[in-house]
C-alpha positions as CSV (number, residue, x, y, z in Angstrom):
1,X,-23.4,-29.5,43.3
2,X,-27.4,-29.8,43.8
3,X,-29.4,-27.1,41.6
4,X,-32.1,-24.9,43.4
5,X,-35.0,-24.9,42.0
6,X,-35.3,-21.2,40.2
7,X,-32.0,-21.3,39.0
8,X,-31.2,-19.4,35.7
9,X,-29.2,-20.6,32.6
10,X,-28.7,-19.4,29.4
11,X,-29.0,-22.7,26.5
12,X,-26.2,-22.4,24.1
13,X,-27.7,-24.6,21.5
14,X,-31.2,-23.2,21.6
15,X,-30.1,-19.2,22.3
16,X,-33.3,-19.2,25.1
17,X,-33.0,-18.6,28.7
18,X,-34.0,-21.5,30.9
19,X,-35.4,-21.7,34.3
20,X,-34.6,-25.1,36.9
21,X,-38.3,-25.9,38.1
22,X,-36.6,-28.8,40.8
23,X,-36.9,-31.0,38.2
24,X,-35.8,-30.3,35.0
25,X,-34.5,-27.1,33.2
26,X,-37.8,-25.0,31.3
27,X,-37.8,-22.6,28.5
28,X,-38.7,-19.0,29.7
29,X,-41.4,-17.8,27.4
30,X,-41.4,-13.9,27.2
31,X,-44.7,-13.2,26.1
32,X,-44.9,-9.3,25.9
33,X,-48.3,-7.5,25.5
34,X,-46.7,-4.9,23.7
35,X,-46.8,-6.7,20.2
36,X,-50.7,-7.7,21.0
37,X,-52.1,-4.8,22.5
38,X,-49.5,-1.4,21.6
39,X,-47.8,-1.6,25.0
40,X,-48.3,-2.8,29.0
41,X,-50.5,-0.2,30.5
42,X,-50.8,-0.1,34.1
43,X,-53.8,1.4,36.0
44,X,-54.1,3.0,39.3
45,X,-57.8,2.6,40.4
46,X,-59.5,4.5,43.3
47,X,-58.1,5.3,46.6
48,X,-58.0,7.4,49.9
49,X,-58.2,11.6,49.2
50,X,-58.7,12.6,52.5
51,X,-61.4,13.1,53.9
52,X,-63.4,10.4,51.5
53,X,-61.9,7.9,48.8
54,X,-62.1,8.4,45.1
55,X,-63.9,6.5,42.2
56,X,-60.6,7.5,40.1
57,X,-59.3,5.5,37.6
58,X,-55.4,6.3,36.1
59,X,-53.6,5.1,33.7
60,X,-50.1,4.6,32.3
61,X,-48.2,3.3,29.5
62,X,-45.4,1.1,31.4
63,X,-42.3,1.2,29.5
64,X,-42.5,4.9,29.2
65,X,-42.5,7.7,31.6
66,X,-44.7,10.2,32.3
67,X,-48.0,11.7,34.2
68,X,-51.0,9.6,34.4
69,X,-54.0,10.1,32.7
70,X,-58.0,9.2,33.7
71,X,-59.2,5.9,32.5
72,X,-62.7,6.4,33.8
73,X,-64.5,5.6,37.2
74,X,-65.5,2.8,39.6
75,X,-68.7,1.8,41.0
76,X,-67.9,3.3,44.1
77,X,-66.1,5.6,46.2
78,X,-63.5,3.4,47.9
79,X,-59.9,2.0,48.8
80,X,-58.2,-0.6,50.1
81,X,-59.8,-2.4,47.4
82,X,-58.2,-6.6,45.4
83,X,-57.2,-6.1,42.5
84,X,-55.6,-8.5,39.4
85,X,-56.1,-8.7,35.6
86,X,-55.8,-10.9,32.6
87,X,-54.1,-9.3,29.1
88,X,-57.4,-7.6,28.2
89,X,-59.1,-7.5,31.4
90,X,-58.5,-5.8,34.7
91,X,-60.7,-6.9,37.7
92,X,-61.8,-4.7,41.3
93,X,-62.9,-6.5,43.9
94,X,-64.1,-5.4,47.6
95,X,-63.0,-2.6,49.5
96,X,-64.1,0.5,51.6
97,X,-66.6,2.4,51.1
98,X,-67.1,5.8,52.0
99,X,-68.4,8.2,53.4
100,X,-70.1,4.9,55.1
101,X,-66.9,3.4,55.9
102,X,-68.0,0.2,55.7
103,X,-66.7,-3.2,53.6
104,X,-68.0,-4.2,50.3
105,X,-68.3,-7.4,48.5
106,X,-68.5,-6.1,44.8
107,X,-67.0,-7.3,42.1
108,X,-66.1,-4.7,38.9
109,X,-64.4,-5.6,35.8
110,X,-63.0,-3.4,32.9
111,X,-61.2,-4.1,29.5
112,X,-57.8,-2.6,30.1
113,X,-57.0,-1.4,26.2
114,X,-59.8,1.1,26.3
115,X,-60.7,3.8,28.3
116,X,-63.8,4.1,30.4
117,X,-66.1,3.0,33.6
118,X,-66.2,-0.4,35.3
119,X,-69.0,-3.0,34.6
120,X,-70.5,-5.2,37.5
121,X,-68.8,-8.9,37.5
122,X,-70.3,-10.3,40.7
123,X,-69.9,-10.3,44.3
124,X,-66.4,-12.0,46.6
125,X,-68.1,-14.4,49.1
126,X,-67.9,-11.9,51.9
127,X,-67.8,-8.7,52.0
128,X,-63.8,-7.2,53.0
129,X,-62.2,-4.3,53.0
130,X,-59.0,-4.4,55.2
131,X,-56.6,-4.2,52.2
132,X,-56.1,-7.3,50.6
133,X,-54.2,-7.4,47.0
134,X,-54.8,-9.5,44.7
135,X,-53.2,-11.8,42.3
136,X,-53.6,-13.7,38.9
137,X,-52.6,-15.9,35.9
138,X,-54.2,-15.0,32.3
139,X,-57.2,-17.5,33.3
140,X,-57.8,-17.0,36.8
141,X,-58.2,-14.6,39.6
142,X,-57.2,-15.1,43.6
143,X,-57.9,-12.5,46.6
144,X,-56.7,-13.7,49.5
145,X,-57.3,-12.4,53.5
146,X,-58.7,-9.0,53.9
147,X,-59.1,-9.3,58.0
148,X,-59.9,-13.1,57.5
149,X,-58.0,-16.2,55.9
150,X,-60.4,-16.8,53.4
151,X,-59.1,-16.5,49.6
152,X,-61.3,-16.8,47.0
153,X,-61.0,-17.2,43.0
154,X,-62.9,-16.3,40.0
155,X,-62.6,-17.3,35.9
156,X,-61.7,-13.8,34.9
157,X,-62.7,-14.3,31.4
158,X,-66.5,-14.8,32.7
159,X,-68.9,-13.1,35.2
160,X,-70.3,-14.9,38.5
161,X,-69.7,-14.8,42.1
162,X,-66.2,-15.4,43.9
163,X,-65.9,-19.2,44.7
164,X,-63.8,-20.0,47.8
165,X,-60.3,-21.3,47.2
166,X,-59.1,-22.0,50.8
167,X,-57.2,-20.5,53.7
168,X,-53.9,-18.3,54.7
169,X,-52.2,-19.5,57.5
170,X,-54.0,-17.0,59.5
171,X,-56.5,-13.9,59.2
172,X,-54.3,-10.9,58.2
173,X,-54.4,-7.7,55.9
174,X,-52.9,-5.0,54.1
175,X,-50.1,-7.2,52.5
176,X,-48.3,-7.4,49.1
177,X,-48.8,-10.1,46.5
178,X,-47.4,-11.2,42.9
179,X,-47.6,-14.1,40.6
180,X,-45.8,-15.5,37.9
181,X,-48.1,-17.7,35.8
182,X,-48.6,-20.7,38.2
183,X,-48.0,-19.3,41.5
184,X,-49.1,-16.5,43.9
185,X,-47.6,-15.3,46.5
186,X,-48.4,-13.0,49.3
187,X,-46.1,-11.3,52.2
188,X,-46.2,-9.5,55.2
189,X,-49.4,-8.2,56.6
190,X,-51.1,-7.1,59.7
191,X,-52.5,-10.0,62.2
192,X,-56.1,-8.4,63.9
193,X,-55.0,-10.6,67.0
194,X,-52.8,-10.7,68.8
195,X,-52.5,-7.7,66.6
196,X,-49.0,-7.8,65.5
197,X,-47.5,-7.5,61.8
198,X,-45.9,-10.0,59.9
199,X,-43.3,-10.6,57.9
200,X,-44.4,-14.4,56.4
201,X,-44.6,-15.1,53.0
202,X,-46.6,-17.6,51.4
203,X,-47.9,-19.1,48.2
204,X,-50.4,-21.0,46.5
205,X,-50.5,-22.9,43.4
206,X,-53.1,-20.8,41.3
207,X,-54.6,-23.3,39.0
208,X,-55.4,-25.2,41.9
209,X,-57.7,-25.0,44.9
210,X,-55.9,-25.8,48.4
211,X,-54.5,-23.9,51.3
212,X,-51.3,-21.5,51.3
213,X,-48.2,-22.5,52.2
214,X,-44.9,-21.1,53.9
215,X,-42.6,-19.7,51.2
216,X,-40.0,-17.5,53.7
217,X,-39.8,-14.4,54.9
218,X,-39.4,-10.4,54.0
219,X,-36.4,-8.8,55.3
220,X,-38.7,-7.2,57.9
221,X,-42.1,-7.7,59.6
222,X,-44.7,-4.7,57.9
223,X,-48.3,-3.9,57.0
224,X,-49.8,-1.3,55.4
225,X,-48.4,-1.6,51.8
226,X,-45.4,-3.9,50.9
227,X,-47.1,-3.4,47.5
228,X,-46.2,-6.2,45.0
229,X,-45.3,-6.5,41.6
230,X,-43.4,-9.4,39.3
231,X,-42.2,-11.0,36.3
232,X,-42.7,-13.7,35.7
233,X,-39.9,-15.1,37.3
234,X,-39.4,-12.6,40.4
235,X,-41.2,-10.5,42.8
236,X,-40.8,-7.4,44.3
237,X,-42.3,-5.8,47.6
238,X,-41.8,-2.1,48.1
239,X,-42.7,0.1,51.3
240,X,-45.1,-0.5,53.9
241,X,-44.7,0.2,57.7
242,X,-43.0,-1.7,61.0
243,X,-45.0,0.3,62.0
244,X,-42.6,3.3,61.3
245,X,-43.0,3.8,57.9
246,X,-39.7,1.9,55.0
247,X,-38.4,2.8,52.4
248,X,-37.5,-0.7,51.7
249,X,-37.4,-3.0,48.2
250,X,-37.3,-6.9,48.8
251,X,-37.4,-9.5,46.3
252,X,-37.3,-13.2,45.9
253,X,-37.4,-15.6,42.8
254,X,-40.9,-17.0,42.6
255,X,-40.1,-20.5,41.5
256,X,-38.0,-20.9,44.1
257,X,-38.3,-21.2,48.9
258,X,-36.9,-19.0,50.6
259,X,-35.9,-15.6,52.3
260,X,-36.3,-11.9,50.6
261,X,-33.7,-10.3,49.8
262,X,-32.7,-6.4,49.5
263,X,-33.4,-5.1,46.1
264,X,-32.8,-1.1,47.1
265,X,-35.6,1.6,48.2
266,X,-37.9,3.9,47.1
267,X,-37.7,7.6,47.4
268,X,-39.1,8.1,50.7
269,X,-40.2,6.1,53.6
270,X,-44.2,5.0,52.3
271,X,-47.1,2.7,53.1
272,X,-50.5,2.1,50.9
273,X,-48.8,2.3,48.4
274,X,-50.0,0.3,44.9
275,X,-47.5,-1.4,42.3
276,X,-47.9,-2.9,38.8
277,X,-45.8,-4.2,36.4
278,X,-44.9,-5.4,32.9
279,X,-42.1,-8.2,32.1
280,X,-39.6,-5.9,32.8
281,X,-40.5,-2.6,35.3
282,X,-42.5,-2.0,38.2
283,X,-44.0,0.7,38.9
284,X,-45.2,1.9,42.4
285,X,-47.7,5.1,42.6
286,X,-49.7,6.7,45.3
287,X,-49.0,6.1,49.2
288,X,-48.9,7.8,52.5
289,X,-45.8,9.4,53.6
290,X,-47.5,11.3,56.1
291,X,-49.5,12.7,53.8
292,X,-51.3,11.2,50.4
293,X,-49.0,11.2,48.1
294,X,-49.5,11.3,44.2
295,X,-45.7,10.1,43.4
296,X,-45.0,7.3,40.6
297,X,-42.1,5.3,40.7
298,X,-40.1,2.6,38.6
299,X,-37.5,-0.2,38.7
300,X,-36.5,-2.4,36.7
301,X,-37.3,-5.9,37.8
302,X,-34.5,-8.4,36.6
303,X,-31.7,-5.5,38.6
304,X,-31.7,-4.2,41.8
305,X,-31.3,-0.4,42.7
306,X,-33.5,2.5,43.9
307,X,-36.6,3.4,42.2
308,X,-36.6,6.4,40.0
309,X,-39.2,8.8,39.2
310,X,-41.9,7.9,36.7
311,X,-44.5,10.9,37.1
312,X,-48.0,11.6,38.9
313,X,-51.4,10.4,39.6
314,X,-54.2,12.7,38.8
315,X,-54.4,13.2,42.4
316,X,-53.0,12.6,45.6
317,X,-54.2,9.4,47.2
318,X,-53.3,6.5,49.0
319,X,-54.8,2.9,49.7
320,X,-54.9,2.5,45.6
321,X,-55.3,-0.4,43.5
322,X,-52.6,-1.4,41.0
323,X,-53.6,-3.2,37.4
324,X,-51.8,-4.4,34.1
325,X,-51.9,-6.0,31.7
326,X,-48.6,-7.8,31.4
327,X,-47.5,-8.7,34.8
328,X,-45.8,-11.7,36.0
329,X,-48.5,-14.0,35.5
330,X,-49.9,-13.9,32.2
């Protein structure tokens, strides 16, 4: 019988779990940031407060459980911003701006093992602010759409300007994304016109510079959220709305094509919601509900069931940003 590419084995002789990349079987290297850096921290960065957005930072240690803490402050007061990160640095990119209400091109970085505000990186090549999350490997940094089809990349280890990278399929916004170390991937989203949402999931080779391409589809077609998380061998979308607001957890295996499937559900029905992750929980924080929400939320990635509470954000919000530093693709 033919293998699938992401199929799972556990090596006898060599006690190490192996993945089938279509070709030949891999050893899964399980690099945790716990042993380098005292644990995975997750941050939850700025965000809608009704009637404005928040310069806000959070954080959280991952693999416990608990209320969020401040980490310090953005350059602006905004939301819907990209967002990715290496092991040591965590990366803010575009947005909304208020009280002007108008789209950004700013790029801010911060070192994610210390505490305090965000330092200028550079600019994305436009500026966009219609929710567009962001993905990464340790090296390099993708946003994708954001009301266009344009993704761009940066070196995250530098400073400079966005570069372009290529194209979605189509302009879209307010989707999910994750990444295992050589892939992103990105799913669902809202399509400005015909304005419809989506439920197409694509990926893109990250070290690379090219055009996405069709990976399958969520269980559903939804905007607003489907907020994204991973190890690095699966991903995990959670919420978002049809447009009635879902409860809903999909995954898929990264390495492999093909359709989400059901994972479990959050809490409540929720959109704008952010996610992070380490190697082994995900954690989803903030949303809408109808109302800004300041819930935080975990799973474990490798199982499937409903999320269980975590704790609180500082405040309520929505439209967040999510950040780590040991998600699926470092």
């Amino acid at each position: 019988m033919p293998l699938n590419p992401g199929a799972l084995r556990f090596n006898t002789d060599s006690n190490k779990l192996e993945l089938y990349d279509g070709n030949q079987w891999t050893e899964i290297v399980a690099s945790s940031p716990d042993s380098q850096t005292g644990g995975a921290r997750g941050l939850f960065a700025v965000g809608f407060t009704s009637p404005v957005a928040t310069n806000t930072i959070d954080y959280i240690t991952i693999s416990t459980t608990g209320n969020s803490i401040t980490f310090g402050t953005a350059s602006d007061t905004k939301y819907k911003v990209s967002t990715c990160s290496s092991n040591t640095r965590g990366i803010i990119a575009g947005g909304t701006s208020t009280p002007t209400f108008g789209s950004i091109n700013v790029i801010d970085f911060l070192t994610i093992s210390s505490t305090g505000n965000v330092t200028d990186f550079g600019d994305l090549t436009s500026a966009r602010g219609g929710g567009f999350p962001g993905c990464s490997s340790q090296t390099r940094g993708i946003f994708p759409g954001g009301g266009s089809n344009v993704i761009d990349y940066i070196t995250i280890a530098s400073t400079g300007n966005a570069v372009d990278f290529g194209d979605l399929s189509g302009s879209r916004s307010d989707f999910g994304a994750c990444a295992s170390s050589t892939r992103g991937v990105f799913a669902g989203g809202y399509v400005p016109s015909p304005v419809s949402r989506v439920n197409i999931i694509e990926f893109i080779t990250i070290s690379t510079i090219g055009n996405a391409a069709d990976f399958g589809d969520l269980s559903s077609a939804r905007e607003s959220g489907s907020a994204g998380c991973s190890s690095s061998i699966r991903g995990v979308f959670g919420g978002g709305a049809t447009p009635t607001k879902v409860n809903t957890i999909d995954f898929i295996t990264i390495a492999a094509l093909g359709n989400a499937q059901d994972f479990g559900d959050l809490s409540v029905a929720i959109n704008n919601n952010a996610a992070c992750s380490s190697s082994t929980r995900g954690v989803f924080g903030g949303g809408y509900t109808p109302t800004n929400v300041n819930t935080i939320e975990y799973i474990t990635i490798m199982s499937v069931g409903n999320a269980i509470d975590f704790g609180d954000l500082t405040s309520t919000r929505r439209s967040v940003g999510g950040i780590s530093n040991g998600h699926g693709g470092l």
